[in-house]
N, C-alpha and C positions, 0 to 999 in steps of 0.2 A: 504494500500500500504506500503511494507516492505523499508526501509532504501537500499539505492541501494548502489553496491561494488562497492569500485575505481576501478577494474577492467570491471565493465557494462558500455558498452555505449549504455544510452539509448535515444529516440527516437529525445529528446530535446538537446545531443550530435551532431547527425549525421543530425540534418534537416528536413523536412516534412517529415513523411514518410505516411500519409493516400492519398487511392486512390485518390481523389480529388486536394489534395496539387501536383501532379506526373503533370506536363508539358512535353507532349512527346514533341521528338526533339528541349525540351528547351538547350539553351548552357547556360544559365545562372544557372541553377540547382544547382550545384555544390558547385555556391558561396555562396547557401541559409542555407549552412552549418554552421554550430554553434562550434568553438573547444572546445573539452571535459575542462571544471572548474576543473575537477580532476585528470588532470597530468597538468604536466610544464617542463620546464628543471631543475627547480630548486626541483625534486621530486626526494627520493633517488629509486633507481634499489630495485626490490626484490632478487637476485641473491647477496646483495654486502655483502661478509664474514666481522667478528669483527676484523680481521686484516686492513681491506680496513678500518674502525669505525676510529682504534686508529691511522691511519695513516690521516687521516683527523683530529683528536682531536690534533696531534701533528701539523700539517699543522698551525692550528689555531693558536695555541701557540707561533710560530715561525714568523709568517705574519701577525696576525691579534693583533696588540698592543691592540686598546679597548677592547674586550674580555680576554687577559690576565690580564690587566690589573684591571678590574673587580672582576676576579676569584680571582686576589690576593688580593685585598681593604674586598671582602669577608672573604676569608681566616683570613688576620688578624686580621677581627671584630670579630674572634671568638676565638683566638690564649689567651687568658689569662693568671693569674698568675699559675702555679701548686699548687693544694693542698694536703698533703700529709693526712693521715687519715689511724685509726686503720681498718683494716675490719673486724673483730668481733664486731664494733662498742663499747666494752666492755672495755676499757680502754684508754688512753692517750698516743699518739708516747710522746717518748724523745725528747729533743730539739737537742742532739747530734745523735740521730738516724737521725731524718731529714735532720741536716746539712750534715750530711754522703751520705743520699738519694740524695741531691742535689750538692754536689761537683762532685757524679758521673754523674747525668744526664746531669745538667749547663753546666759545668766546661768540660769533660771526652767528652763525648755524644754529647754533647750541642741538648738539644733533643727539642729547640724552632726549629732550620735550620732542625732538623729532621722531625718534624710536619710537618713545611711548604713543603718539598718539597716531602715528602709523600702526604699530601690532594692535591699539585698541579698536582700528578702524577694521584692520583683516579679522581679529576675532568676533568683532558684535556684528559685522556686515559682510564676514568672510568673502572681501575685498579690499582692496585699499591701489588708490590713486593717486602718483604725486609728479610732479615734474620741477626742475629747476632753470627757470628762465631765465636769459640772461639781462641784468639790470640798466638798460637804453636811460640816456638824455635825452629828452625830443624838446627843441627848440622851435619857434618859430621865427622866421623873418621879413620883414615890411618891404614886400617889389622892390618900392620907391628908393628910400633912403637907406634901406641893408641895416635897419637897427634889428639888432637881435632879445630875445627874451625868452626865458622857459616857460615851457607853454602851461604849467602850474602856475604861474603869474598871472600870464593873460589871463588864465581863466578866471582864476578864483576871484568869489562875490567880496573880496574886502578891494578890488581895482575894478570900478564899476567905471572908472575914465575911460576904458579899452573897449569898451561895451562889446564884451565877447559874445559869438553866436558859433555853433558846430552844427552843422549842417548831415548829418548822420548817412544821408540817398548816398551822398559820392565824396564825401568825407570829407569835406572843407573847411578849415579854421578860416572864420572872416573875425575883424577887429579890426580899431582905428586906432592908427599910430598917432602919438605922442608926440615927436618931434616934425613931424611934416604932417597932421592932420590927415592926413591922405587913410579911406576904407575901402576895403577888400578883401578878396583872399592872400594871405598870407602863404608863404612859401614854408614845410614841414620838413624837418629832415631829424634823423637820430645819430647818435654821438654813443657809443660804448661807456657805459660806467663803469667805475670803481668796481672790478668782482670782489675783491674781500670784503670791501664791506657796506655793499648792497642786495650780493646775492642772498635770497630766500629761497625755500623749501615750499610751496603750493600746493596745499591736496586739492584734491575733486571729488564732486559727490559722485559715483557709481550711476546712481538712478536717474544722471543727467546726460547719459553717454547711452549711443547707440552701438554696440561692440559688434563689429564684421569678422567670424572666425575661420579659418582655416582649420578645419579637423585634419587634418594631413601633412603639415606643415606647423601647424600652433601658430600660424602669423595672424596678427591681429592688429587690426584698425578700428582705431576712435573718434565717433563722428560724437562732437559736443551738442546738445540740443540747449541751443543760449538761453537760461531761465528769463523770464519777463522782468525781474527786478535788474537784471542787470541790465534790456535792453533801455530801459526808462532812465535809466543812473545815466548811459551813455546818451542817448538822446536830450538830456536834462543838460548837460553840459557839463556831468561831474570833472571837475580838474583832475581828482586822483585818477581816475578811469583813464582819462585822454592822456595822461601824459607817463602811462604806464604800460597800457594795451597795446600788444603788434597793431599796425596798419590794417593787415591782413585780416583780424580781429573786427575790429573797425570797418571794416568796408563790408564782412559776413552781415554784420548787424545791422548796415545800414539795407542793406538788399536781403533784409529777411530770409536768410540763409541759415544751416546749419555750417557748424564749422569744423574740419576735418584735420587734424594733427596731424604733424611730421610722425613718420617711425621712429622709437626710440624717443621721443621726446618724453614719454607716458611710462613712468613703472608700473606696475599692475601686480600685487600682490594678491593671487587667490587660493583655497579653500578647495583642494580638488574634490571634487562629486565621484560618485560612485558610476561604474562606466553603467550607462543604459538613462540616467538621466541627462535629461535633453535641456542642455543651460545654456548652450549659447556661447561657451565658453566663460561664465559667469563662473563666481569663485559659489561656495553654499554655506552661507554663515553657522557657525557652534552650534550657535543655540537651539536650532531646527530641531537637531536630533531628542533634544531635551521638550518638545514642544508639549508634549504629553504630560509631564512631570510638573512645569511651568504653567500648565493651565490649571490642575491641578493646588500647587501652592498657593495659586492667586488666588483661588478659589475658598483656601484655609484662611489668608489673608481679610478678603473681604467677609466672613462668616467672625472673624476676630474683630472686623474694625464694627459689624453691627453689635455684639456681643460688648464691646467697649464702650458705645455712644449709648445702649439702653439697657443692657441686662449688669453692669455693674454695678452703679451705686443704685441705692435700692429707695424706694418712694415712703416717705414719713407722712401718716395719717392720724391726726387728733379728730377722735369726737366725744360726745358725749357719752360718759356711761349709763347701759340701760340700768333699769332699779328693780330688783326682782321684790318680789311679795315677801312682807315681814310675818311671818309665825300666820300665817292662811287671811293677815286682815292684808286689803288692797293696801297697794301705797303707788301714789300719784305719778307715774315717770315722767321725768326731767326733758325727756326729748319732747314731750307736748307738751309741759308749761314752760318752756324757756325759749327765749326770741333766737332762734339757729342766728342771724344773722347779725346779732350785735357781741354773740357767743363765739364767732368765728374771728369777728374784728379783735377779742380782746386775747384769741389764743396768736394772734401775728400781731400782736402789740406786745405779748410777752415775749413771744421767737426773737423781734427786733430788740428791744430792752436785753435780751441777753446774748445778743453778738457784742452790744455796746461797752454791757458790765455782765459778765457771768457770774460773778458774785450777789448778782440781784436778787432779792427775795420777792416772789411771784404769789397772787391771791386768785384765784375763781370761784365762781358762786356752785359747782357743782363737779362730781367726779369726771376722772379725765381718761379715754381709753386711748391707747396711744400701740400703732401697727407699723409695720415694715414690708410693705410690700416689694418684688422681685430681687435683686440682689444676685441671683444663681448664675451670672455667669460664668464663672469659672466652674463650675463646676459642668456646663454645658461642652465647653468644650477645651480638653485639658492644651496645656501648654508642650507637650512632649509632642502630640500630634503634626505640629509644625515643625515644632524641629527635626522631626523625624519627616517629615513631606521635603525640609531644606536640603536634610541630607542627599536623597534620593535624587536631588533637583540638581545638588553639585558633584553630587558621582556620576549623573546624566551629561554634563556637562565636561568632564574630566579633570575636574578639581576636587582632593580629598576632604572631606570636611573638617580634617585636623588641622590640614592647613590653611583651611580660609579663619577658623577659628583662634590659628596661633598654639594650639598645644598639642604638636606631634608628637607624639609618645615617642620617649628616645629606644627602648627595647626595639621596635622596630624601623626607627629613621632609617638606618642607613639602606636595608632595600626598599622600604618605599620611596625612600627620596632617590634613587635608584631608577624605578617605575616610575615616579613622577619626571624624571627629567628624559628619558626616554620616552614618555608617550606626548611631552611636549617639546619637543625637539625642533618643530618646526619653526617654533617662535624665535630658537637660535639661528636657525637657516635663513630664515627672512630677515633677523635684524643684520647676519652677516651680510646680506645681499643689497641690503639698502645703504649699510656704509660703502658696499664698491662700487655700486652704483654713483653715491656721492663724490667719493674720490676721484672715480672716471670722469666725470662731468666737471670740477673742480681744479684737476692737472693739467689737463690740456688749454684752461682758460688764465692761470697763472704760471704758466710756462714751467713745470716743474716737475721734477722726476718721479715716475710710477711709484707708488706704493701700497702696500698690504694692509689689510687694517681686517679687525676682526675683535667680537669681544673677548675677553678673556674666561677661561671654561670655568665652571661653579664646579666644585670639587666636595663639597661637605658631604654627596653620598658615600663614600668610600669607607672602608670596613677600619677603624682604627685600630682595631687588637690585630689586623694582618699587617698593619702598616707600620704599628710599632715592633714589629716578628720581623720585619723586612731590614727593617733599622736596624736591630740587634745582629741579622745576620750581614748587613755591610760593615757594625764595625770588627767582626772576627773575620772577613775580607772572604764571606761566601755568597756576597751578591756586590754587585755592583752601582757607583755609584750612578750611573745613567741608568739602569733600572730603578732607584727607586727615586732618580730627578724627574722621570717620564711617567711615573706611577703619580705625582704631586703636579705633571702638565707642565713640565718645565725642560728644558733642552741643559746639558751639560756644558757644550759649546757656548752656549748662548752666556750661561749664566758666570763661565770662566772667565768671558769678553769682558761680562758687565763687573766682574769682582777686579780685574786690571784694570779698566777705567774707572772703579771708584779708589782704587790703591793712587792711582796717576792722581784721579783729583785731588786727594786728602794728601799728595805729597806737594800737592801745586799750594792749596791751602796751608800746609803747616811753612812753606815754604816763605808765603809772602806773609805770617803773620809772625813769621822768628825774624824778617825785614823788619816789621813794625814794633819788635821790641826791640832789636839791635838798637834800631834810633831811637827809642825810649831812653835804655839804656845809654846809650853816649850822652843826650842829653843832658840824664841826671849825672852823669860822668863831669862833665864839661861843667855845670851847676857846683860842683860838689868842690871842683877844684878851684869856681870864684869864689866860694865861702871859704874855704880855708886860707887864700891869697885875702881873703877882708881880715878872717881871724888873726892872720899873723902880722897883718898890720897894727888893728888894733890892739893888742896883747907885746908888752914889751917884753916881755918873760919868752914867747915863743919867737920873738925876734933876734935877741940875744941868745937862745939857742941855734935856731938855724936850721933848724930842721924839724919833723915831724918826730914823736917816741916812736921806736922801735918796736913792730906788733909782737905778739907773742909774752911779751916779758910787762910784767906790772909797771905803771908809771913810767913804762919807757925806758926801765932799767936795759945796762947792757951785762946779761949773765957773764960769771966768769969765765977766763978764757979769750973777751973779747968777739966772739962771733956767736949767732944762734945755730944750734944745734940741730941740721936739718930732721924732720920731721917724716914719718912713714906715709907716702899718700899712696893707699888704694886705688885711686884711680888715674893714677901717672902711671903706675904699677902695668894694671890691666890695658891702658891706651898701649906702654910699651908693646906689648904683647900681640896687643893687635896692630900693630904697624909691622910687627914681624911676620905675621903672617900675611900681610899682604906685600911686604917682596917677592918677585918672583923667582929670586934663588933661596927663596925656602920653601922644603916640599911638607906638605899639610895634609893630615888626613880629615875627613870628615867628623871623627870622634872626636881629634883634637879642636878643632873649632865649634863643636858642638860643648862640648867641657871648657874653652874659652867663654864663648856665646852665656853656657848660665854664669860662670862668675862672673862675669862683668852684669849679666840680668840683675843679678844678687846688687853688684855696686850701682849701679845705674837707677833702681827704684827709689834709691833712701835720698837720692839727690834733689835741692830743689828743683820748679818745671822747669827754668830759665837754665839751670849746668846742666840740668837731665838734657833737654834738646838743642843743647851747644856740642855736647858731648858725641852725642848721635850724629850730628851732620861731621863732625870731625871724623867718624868709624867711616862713614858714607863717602867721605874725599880719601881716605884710604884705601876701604875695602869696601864696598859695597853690598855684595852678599852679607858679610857678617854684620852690616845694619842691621838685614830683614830679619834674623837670625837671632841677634839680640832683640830684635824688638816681641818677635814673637815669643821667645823665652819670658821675657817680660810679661806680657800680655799672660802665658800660662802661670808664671809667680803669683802675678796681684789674683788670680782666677782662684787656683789653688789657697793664698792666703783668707781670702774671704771664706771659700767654701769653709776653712778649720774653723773660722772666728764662726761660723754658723754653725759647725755644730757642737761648737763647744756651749754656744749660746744653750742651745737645744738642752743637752748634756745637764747642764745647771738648772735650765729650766724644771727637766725632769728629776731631776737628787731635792728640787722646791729651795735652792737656794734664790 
């Protein structure tokens, strides 16, 4: 038995249908009836065109916040840094090349707001339309005397002296010049603007284009159908319009034409359809699939929002109490001797009197029954319901409701977030496509060399107990380090280039700011030596001596003997040693300078910064390797030293000293 079509209704549809089941002149027959499982109301029409699609995907957008809201928590888990890159993969961008790349996208473009509301346009209208135009000067100029002016001038209503008119049939800028009086048409010509920083990003609505496709080919052509607002804008005499719009533009509109774009002009990002629907080459927005689910929600939605305007707060009713019969003799009730209507007045004179002062103390002439009518809605329909319809709504959708909700459960992150970036993949594929696209359009118009650009990959699904296994096995040297740079999306090459060019900079930097103490130091060098030329003026005492006291020895004394007793210095010591090993008739093993390298780490820390990195460039003018050498030893000392001061910390901490 074959899989039966939504369109069959078979037998288990419509009711008994075997001779035996058949009850003549039954009236109940009828109701033995079963409704088809395979329609609903919430089933779409086969008749419904990609216009009726995107006009529901916008619907959504617009009314349904969860869903939007969703689609963009999406969006910008995938939104990353820009990476720029050679694409011959054959050499290294510039660091001034990229900055250039990026002042115009950043900065110019801002091509993060251009991502977003490009992928917001492919997911809610599974389409999305853009082009980048190139940014024209259109001037105009007077036959007569050749004055010139932008035609943003002419036009606009604050220069009413020019008395502009646009003539839309055959596209004539008329106006009256200024300096010769003289009216006519004006002569129109364009001038290339500034691209960096005039070009813009332009979307289009989908639903305003008539798309020509080629199944055979995929070539496609976009005929624009000019909305009526904009024809009115241009016929009005808009300044922005006229002095921004192609000619070509302009002259469609004026002879009530549609208008038909260059190839390539137009990106077209779509929403493939499943083969056998007949779209025109139309992209099929998200949400469709979900159309079921979403009528549905709306449906919990509006049943909440009447449950909230009338079944909540519940209806407060005073009347009089009735009087039952005392011990079998009548007694008179109060609802027939008491005037209802001045009874009523004094129970909303009480209500009012105690919103003013609730403290008030209140008198009536007879008992008071007092009721709660409705109230029940929460209990009519619970709140788990919806959330459980949202759920359904966003799994329909292919967003998990942990993550629109913010608390993915971390036991399972790493393979859903896994499946969640595989099943929206596409979101990456299109935004890479709309930066090259950019680019491409971008290079050729600032004369500048090809580049890569791409975002960079979200990594947080990856398994971290395999990656911290991986670790462990590079540093006993059973995996490699390009396996686990390529396991983190990082190139080994790449990342060696960029540690040399941060070493070169910070050598360029420590370089010119040991320049800018040298002169410091001279300075106060030079300073030090006029004060002491003042002091010895001043001071007879150190005049009649003649000299400065002798350091080392108290007051200047000269110890016995007559001379000072040179002194053990450590790091005359250590310098020696490394000047010996950088002649070249002394042969040096790697041990031996590696056992140089820490003694000198050892003397080289306890120094101040200003001898510590005098000292270093003095190793560096002799031996340059045994700079990097000490310096690293160094770098592993103060590493190492911390680390003991940490756990001795710890240590103490825990003994509760």
């Amino acid at each position: 038995m074959g899989i039966l079509s939504y369109h069959y209704h078979s037998a288990w549809d419509t009711g008994p249908q075997a001779a035996g089941d058949q009850v003549p002149n039954n009236p109940t027959q009828a109701f033995a009836r079963f409704a088809s499982p395979w329609t609903s109301e919430g089933q779409i029409q086969d008749n419904i065109n990609v216009r009726q699609m995107m006009d529901f995907g916008m619907m959504l957008c617009k009314f349904d916040p969860t869903f939007r809201q969703a689609i963009r928590r999406v969006i910008s888990y995938f939104l990353t840094e820009i990476e720029f890159f050679d694409p011959s993969h054959t050499a290294k961008l510039k660091e001034e090349d990229i900055n250039s790349y990026r002042e115009v996208l950043q900065d110019q473009l801002r091509v993060k707001t251009v991502l977003r509301t490009a992928l917001e346009n492919f997911c809610f209208l599974g389409n999305c339309m853009m082009s980048i135009l190139p940014p024209i000067l259109r001037r105009m100029q007077c036959p007569r005397c050749k004055m010139i002016h932008p035609v943003d001038v002419v036009a606009s209503p604050d220069n009413p002296e020019f008395k502009f008119k646009f003539h839309a049939k055959n596209v004539r800028f008329e106006a009256t010049c200024q300096r010769c009086n003289d009216r006519g048409v004006w002569d129109v010509y364009n001038t290339k603007a500034d691209f960096r920083r005039n070009a813009t990003v332009t979307f289009w609505n989908p639903k305003e284009f008539i798309l020509h496709h080629d199944p055979f080919t995929d070539r496609r052509l976009y005929t624009w159908q000019i909305p009526g607002y904009i024809k009115k804008r241009v016929n009005d005499g808009d300044p922005l319009l006229l002095a921004s719009m192609p000619l070509s533009l302009l002259q469609a509109i004026g002879e009530e034409k549609d208008y038909r774009f260059n190839d390539e002009t137009i990106l077209h990002l779509r929403e493939p359809a499943l083969v056998g629907m007949q779209t025109g080459g139309w992209g099929i927005p998200l949400a469709i699939y979900g159309y079921g689910m979403s009528r549905y929600v709306f449906g919990l939605r509006k049943m909440n929002e009447v449950l909230a305007s009338d079944y909540m707060i519940p209806i407060r009713v005073c009347s009089p109490a009735r009087t039952a019969d005392n011990g079998g003799y009548p007694t008179t009730d109060t609802v027939f001797t008491t005037d209802l209507a001045d009874w009523t007045q004094q129970i909303r004179n009480i209500f009012a009197a105690h919103r003013r002062d609730p403290a008030a103390v209140h008198t009536v002439g007879c008992p008071i029954e007092y009721q709660i009518l409705g109230g029940e809605g929460k209990s009519l329909l619970p709140g788990d319901i919806l959330l459980q319809g949202e759920d359904m709504q966003l799994n329909a959708m292919g967003v998990p409701p942990e993550f629109y909700r913010g608390n993915l459960n971390l036991q399972v992150a790493p393979m859903a977030a896994r499946l969640f970036e595989q099943h929206w993949q596409s979101i990456v594929e299109s935004a890479n496509l709309i930066l090259s696209w950019i680019v491409s359009k971008v290079t050729p118009e600032l004369g500048w060399k090809a580049c890569g650009v791409r975002l960079e990959p979200s990594k947080i699904a990856d398994n971290m107990d395999q990656l911290m296994l991986m670790l462990q096995m590079m540093q006993v040297g059973k995996v490699s380090d390009s396996t686990i740079l390529r396991k983190l999306g990082l190139d080994k090459t790449e990342e060696a280039r960029k540690q040399m060019d941060e070493a070169m900079t910070m050598a360029k930097l420590e370089a010119e700011q040991q320049q800018e103490l040298d002169k410091m130091m001279a300075g106060s060098t030079a300073l030090q030596q006029i004060v002491d030329q003042q002091r010895m003026a001043m001071d007879p005492m150190a005049q009649q001596a003649g000299a400065p006291p002798v350091a080392g020895t108290p007051g200047g004394a000269v110890p016995p003997g007559g001379a000072v007793p040179p002194a053990a210095d450590p790091v005359a010591a250590i310098m020696a040693k490394i000047e010996q090993f950088g002649s070249p008739d002394t042969p040096v093993t790697i041990n031996d300078m590696n056992s140089v390298a820490e003694e000198a780490a050892a003397i080289f820390v306890t120094l101040p910064e200003i001898d510590k990195r005098q000292k270093l460039r003095d190793v560096e003018s002799k031996n340059p390797p045994m700079k990097d050498l000490i310096t690293k030893k160094m770098t592993e000392y103060l590493g190492n030293r911390d680390r003991q001061a940490i756990a001795q910390d710890r240590q103490m901490m825990a003994q509760g000293q």
